[in-house]
N, CA, C and O atoms as a MOPAC input file, in Angstrom:
PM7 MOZYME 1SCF
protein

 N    251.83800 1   101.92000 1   -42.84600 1
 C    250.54000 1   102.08400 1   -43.49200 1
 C    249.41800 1   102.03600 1   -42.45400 1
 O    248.38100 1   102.66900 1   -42.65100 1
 N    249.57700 1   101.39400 1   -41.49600 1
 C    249.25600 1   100.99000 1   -40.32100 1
 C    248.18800 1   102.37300 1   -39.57600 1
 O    246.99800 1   102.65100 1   -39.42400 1
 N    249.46200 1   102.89300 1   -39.30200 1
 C    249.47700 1   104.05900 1   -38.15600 1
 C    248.51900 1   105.04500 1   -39.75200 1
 O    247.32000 1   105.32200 1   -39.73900 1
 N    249.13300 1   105.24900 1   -40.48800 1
 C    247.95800 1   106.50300 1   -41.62000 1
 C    247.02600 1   106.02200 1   -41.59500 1
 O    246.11700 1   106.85000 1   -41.55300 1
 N    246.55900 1   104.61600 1   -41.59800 1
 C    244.78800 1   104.70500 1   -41.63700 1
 C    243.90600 1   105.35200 1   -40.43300 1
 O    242.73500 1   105.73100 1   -40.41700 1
 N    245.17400 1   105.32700 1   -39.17100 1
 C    245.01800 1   105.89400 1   -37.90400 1
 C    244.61600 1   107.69400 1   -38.09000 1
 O    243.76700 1   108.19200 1   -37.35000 1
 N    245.33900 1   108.53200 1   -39.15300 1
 C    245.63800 1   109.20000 1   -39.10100 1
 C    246.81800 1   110.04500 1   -38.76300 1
 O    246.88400 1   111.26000 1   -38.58000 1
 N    247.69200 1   109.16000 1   -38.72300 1
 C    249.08100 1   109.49700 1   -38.19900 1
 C    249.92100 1   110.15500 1   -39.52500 1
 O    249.50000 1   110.26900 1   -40.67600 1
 N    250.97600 1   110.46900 1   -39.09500 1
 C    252.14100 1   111.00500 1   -40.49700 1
 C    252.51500 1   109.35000 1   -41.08200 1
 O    252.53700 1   108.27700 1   -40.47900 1
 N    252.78300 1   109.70000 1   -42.50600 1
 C    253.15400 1   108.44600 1   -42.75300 1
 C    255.09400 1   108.30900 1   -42.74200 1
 O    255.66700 1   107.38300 1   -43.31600 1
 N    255.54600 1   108.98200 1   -42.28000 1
 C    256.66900 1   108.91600 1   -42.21200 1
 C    257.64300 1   108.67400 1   -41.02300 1
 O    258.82400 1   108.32600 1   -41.02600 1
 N    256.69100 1   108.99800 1   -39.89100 1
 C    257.26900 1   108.85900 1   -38.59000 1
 C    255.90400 1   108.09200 1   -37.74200 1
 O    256.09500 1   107.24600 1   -36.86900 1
 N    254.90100 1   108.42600 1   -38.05300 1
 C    253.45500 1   107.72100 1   -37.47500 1
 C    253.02400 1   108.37700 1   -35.70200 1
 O    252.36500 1   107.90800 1   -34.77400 1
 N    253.62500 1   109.37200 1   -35.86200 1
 C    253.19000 1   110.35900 1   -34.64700 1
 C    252.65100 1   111.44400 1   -34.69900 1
 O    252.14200 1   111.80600 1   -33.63800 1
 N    252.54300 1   112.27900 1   -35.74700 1
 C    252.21000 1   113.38200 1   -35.88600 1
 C    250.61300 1   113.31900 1   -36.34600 1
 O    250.22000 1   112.22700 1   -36.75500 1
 N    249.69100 1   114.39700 1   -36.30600 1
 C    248.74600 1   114.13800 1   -36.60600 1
 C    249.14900 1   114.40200 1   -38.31400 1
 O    250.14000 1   115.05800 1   -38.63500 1
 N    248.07300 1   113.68500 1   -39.46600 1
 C    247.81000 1   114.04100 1   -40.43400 1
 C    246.79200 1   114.95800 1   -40.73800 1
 O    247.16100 1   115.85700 1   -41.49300 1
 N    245.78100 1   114.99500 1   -40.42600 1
 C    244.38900 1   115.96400 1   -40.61900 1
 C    244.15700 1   117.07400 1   -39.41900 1
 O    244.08800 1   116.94100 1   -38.19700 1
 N    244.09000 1   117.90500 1   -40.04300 1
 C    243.53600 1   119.46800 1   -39.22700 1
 C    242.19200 1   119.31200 1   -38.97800 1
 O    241.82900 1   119.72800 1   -37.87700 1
 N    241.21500 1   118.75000 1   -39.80600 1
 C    239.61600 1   118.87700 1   -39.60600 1
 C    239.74500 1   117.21900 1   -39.98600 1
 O    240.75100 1   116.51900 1   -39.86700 1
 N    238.29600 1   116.79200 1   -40.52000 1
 C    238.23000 1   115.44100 1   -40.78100 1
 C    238.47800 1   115.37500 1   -42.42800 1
 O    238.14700 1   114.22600 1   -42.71800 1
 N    238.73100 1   115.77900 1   -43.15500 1
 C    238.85100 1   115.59000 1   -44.62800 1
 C    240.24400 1   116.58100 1   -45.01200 1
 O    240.97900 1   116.27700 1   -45.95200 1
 N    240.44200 1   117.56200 1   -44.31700 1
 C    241.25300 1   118.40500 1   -44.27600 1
 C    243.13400 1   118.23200 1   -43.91300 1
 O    243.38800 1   118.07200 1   -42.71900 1
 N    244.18200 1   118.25900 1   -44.74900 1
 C    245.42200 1   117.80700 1   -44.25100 1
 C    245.64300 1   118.71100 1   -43.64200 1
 O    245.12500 1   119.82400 1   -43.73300 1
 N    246.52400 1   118.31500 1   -42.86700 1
 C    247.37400 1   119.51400 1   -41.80500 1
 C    248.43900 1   119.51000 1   -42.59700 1
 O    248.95700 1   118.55000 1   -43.16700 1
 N    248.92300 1   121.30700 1   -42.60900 1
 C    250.15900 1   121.59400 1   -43.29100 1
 C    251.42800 1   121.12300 1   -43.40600 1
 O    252.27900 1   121.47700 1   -44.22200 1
 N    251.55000 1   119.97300 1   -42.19700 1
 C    252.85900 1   119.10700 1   -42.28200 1
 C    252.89000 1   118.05800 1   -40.39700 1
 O    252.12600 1   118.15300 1   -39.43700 1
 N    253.63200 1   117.53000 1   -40.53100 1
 C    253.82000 1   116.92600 1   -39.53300 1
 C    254.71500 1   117.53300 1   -37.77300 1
 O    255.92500 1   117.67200 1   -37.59700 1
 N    253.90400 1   117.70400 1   -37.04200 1
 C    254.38600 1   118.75400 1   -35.58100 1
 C    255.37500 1   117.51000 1   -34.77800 1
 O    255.83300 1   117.67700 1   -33.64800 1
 N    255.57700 1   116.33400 1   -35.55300 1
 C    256.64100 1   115.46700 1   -34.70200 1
 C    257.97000 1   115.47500 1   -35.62500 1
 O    259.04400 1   115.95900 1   -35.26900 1
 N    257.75500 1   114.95100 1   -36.68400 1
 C    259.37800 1   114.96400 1   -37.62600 1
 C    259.31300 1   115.81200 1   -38.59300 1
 O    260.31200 1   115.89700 1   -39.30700 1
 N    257.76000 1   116.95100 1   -38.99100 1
 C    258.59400 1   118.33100 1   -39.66600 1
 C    257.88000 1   117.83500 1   -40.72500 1
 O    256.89100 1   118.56700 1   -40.71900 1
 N    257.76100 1   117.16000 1   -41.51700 1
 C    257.35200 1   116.27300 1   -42.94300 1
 C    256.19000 1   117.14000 1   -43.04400 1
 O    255.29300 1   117.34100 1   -42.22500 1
 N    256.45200 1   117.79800 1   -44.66300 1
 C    255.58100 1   118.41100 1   -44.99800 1
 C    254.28700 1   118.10900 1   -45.92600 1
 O    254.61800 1   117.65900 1   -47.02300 1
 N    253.06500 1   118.23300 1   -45.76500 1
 C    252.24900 1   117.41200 1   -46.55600 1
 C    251.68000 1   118.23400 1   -47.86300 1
 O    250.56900 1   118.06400 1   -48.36400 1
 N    252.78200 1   119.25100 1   -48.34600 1
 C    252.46400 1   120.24300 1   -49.14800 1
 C    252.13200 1   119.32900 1   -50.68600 1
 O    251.19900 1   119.60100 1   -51.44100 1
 N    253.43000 1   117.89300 1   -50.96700 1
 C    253.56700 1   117.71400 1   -52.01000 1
 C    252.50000 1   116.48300 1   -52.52400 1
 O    252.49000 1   115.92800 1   -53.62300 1
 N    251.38800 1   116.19100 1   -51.06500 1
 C    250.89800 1   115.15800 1   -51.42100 1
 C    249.64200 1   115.35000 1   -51.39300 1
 O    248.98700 1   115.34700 1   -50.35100 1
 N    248.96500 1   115.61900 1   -53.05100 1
 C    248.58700 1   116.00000 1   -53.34900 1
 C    247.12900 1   114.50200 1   -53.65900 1
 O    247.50000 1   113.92000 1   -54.67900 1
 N    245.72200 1   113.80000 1   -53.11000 1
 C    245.79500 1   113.01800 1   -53.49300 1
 C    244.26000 1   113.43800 1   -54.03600 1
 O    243.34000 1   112.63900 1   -53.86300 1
 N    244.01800 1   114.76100 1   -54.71800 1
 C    243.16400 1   115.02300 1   -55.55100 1
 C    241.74200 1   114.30500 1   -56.12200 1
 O    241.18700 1   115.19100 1   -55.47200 1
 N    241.03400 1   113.82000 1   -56.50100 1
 C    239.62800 1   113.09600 1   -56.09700 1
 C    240.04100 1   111.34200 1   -56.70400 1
 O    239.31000 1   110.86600 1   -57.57200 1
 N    241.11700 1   110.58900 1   -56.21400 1
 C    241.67100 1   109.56100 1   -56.36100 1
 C    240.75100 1   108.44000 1   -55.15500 1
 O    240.43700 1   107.28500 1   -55.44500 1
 N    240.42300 1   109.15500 1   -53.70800 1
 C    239.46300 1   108.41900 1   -52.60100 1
 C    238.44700 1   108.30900 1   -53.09200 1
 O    237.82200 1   107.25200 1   -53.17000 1
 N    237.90900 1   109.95700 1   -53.74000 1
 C    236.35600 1   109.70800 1   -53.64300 1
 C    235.59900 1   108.74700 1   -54.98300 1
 O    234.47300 1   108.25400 1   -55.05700 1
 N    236.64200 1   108.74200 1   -55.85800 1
 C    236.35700 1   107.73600 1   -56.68100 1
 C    235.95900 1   106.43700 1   -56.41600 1
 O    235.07300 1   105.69800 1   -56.84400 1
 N    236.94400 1   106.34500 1   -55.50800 1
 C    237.22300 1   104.40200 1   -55.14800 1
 C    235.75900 1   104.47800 1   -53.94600 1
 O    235.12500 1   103.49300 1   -53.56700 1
 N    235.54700 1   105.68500 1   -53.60500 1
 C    234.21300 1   105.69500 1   -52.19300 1
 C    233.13400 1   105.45600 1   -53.02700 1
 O    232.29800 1   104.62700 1   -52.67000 1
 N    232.96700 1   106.25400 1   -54.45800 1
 C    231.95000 1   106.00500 1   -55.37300 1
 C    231.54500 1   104.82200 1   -56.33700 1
 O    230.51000 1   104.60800 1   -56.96800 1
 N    232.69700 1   104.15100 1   -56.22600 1
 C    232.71400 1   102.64600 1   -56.56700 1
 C    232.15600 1   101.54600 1   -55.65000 1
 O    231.37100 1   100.65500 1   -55.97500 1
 N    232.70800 1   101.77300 1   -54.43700 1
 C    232.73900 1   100.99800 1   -53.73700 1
 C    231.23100 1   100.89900 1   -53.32600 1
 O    230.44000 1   100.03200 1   -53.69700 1
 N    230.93600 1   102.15900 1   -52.32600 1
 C    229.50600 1   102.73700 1   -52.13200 1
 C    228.50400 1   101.73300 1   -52.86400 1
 O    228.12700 1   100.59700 1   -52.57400 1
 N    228.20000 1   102.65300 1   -53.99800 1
 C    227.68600 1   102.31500 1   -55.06100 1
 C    227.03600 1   100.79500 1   -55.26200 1
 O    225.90900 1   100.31800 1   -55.39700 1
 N    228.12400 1   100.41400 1   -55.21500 1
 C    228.46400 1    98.80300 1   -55.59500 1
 C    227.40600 1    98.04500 1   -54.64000 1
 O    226.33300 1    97.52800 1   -54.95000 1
 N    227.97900 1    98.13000 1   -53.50300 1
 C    227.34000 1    97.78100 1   -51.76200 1
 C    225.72200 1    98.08400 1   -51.69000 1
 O    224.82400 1    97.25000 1   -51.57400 1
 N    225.60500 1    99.55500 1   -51.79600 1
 C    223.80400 1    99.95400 1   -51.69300 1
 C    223.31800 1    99.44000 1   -53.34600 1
 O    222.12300 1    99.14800 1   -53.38300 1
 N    223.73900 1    99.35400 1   -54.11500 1
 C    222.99000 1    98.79700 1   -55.86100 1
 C    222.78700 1    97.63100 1   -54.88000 1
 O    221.67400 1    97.40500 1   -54.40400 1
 N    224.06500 1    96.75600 1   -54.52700 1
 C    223.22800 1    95.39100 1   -54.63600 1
 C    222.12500 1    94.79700 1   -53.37100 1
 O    221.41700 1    93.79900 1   -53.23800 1
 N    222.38600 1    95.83600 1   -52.68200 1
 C    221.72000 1    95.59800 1   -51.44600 1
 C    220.15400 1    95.56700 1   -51.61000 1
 O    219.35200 1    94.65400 1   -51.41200 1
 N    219.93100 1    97.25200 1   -52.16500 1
 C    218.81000 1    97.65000 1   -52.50600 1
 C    217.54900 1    96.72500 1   -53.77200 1
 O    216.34000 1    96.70600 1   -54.00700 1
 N    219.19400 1    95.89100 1   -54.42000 1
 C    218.51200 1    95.37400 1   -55.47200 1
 C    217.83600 1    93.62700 1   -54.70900 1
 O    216.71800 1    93.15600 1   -54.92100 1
 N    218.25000 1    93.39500 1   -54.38200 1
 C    218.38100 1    92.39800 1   -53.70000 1
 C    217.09000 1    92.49900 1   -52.27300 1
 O    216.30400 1    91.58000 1   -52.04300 1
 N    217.13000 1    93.56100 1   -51.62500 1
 C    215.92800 1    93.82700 1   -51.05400 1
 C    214.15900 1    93.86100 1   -51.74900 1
 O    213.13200 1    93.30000 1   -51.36500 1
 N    214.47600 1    94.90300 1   -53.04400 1
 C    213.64500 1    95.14900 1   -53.79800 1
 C    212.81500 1    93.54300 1   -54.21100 1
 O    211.68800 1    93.06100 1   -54.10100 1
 N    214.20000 1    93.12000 1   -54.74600 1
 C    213.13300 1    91.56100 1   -55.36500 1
 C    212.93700 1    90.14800 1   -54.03500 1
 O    212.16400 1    89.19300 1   -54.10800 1
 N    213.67200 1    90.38900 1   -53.19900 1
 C    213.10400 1    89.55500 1   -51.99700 1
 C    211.53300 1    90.02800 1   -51.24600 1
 O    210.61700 1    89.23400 1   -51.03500 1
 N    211.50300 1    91.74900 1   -50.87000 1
 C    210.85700 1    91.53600 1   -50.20900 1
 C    209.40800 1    92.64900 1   -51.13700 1
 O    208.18500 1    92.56700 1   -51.03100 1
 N    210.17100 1    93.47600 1   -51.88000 1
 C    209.78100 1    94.34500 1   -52.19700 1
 C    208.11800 1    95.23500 1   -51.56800 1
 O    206.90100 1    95.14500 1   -51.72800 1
 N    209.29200 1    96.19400 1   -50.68600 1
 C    208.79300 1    97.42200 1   -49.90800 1
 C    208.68600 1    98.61800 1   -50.60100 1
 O    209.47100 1    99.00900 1   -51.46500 1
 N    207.41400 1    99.35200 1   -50.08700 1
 C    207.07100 1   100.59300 1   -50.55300 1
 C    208.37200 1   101.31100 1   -50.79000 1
 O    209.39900 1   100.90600 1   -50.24400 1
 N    208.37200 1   102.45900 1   -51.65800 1
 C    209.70900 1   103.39400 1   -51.90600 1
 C    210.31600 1   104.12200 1   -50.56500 1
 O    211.53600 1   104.29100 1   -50.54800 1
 N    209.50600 1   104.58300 1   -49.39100 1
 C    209.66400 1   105.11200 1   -48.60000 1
 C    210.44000 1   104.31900 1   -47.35700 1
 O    210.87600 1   104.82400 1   -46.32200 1
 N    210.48200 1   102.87100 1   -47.78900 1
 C    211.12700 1   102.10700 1   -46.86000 1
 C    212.87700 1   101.87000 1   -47.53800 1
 O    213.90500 1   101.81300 1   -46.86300 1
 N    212.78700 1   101.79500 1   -48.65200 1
 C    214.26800 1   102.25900 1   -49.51600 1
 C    214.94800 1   103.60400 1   -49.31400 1
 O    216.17800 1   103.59000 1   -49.35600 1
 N    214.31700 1   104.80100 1   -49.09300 1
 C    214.91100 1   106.01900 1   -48.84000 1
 C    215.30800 1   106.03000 1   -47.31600 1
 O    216.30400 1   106.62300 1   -46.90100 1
 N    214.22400 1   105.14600 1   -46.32800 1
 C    214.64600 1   105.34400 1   -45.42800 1
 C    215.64500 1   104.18700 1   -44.65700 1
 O    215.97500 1   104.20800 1   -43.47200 1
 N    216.04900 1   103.10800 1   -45.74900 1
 C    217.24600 1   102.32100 1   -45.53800 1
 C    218.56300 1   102.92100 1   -46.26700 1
 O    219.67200 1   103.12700 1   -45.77500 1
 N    218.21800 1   103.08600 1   -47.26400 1
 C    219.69000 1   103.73300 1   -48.40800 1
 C    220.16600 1   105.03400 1   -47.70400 1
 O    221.33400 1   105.05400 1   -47.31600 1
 N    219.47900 1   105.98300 1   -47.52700 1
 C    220.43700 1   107.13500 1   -47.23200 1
 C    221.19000 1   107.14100 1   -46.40000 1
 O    222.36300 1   107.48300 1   -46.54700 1
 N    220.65300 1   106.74600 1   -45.29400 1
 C    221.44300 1   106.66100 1   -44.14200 1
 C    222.56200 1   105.96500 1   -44.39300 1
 O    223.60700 1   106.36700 1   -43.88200 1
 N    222.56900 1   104.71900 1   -45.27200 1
 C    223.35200 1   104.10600 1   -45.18300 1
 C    224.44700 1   104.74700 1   -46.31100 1
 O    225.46700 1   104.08600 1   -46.50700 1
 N    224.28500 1   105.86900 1   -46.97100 1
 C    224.83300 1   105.59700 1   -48.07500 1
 C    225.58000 1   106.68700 1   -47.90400 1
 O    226.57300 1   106.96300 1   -48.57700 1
 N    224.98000 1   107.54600 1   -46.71100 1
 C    225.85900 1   108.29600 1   -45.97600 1
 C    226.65000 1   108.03000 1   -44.93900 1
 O    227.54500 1   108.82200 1   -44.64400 1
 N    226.50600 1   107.22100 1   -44.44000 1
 C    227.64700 1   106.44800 1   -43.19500 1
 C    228.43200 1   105.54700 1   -44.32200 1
 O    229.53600 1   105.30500 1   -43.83500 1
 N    228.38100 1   105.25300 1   -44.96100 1
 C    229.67700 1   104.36800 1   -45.91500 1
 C    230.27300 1   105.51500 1   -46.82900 1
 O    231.45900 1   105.20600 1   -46.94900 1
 N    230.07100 1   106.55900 1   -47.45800 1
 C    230.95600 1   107.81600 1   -48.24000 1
 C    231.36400 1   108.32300 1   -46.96600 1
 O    232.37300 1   109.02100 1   -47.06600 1
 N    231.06100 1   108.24600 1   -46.16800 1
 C    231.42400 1   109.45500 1   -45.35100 1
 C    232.84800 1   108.13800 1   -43.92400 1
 O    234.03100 1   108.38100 1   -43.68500 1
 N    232.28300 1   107.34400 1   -43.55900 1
 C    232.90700 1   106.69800 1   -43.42700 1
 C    234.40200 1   105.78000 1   -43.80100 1
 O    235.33400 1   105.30600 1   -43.15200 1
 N    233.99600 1   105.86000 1   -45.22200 1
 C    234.97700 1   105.15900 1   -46.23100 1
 C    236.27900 1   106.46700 1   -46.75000 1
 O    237.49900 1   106.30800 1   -46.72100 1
 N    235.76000 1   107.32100 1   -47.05600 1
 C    236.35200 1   108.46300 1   -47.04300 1
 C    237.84800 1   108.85400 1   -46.80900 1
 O    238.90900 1   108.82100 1   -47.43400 1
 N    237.33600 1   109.28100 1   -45.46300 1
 C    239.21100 1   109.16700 1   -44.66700 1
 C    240.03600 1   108.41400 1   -44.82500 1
 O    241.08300 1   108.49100 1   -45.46800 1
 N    239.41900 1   107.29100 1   -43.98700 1
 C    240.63500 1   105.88300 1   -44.69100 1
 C    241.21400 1   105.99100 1   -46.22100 1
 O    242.42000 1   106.19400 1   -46.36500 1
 N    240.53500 1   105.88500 1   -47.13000 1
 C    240.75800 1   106.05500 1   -48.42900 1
 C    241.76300 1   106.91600 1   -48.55700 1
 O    242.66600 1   106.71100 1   -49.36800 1
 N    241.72200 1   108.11100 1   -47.67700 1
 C    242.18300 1   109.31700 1   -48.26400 1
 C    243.56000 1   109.08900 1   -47.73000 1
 O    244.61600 1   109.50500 1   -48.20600 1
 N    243.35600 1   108.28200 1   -46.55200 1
 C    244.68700 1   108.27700 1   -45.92500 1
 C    245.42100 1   107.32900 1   -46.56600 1
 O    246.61500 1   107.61000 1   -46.67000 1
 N    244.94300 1   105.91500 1   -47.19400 1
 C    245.90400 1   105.33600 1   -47.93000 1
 C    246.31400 1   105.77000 1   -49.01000 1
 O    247.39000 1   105.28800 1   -49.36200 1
 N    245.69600 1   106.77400 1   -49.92200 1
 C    246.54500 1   107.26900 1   -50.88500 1
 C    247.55400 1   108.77700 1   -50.59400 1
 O    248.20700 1   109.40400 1   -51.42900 1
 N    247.36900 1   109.08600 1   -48.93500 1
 C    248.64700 1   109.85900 1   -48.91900 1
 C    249.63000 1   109.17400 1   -48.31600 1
 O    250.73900 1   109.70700 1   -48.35400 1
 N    249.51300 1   107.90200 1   -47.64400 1
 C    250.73700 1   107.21100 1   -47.47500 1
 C    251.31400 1   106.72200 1   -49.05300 1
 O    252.44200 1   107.02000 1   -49.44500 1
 N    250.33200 1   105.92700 1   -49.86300 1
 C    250.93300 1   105.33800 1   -51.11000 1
 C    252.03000 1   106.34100 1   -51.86600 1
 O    253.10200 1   105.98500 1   -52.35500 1
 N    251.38500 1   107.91800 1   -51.82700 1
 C    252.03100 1   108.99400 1   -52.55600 1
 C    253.57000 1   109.22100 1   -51.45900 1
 O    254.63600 1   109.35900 1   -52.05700 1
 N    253.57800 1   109.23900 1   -50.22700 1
 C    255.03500 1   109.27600 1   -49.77900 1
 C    255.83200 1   107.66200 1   -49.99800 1
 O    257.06300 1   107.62600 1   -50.02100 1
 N    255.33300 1   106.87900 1   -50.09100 1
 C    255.65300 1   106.03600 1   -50.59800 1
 C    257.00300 1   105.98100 1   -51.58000 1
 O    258.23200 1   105.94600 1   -51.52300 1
 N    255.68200 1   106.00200 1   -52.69500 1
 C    256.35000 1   105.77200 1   -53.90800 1
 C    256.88300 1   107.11200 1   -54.13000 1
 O    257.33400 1   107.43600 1   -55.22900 1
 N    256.84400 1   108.05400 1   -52.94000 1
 C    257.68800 1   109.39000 1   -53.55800 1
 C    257.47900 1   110.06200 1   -54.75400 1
 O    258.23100 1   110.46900 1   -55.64000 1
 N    255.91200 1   110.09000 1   -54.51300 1
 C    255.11600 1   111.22600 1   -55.92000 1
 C    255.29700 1   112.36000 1   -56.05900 1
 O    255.36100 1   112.95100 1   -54.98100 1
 N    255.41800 1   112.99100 1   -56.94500 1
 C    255.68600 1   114.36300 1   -57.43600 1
 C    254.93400 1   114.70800 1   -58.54400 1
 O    254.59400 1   113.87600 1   -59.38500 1
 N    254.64400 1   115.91700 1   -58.59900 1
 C    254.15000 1   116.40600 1   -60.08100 1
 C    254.62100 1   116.15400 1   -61.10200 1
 O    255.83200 1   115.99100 1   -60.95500 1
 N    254.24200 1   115.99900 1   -62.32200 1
 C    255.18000 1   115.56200 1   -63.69100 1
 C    256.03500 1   116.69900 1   -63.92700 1
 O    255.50100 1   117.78000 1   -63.68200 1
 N    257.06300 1   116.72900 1   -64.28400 1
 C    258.40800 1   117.30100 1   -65.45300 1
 C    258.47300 1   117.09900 1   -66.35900 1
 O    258.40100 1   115.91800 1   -66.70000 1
 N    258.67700 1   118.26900 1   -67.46200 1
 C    259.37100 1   117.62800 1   -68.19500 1
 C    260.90500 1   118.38500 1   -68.39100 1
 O    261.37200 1   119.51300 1   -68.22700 1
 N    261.46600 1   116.80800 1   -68.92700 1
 C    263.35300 1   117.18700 1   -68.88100 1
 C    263.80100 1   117.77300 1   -70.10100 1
 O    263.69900 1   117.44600 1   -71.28300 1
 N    264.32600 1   118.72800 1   -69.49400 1
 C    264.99600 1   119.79700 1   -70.39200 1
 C    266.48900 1   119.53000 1   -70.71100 1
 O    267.34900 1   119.25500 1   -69.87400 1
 N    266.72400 1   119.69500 1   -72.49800 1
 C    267.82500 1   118.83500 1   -72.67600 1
 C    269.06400 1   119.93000 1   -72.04700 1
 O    270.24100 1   119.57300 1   -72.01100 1

């Protein structure tokens, strides 16, 4: 789990995982492992929008009634920040739910045909 937050394959932990920064690479160039089936669809950006969220609400809120600064001093603390933590938080995220999915050996649903 280690080596994927790195960006590594989660199966051998040498290969790269990502082609760009958000982007998977089509499979692994050390043991072959293909990253066709792991699929981890907006499962990160959820937990980034929670998390985020959570962090700048209470920050901002908490600033507001301590010191309470003009609006222009909130836009110019929050964004920045609220873009270095989605954007930051992101990858990692993304990478623990494509290790979790080789993991537990996820697949698309079936259904069984009698």
């Amino acid at each position: 789990m280690i080596k994927t937050l790195a960006g590594r394959c989660p199966r051998c932990g040498e290969g790269r995982l990502y082609a760009g920064y958000l982007k998977l690479a089509p499979g692994c160039p050390s043991c072959g492992l293909s990253y066709e089936k792991l699929d981890q669809g907006d499962g990160p950006a959820v937990f980034v929008i929670l998390i985020a969220g959570f962090l700048i609400c209470a920050l901002a809120l908490w600033v507001e009634v301590t010191w309470s600064p003009p609006y222009w001093v909130h836009i110019a603390l929050w964004a920045p920040l609220t873009l270095a933590l989605t954007l930051g938080l992101l990858r990692p995220l993304k990478s623990v739910m494509v290790a979790q999915q080789y993991r537990m050996r996820a697949e698309e649903g079936r259904l069984e045909q009698p």
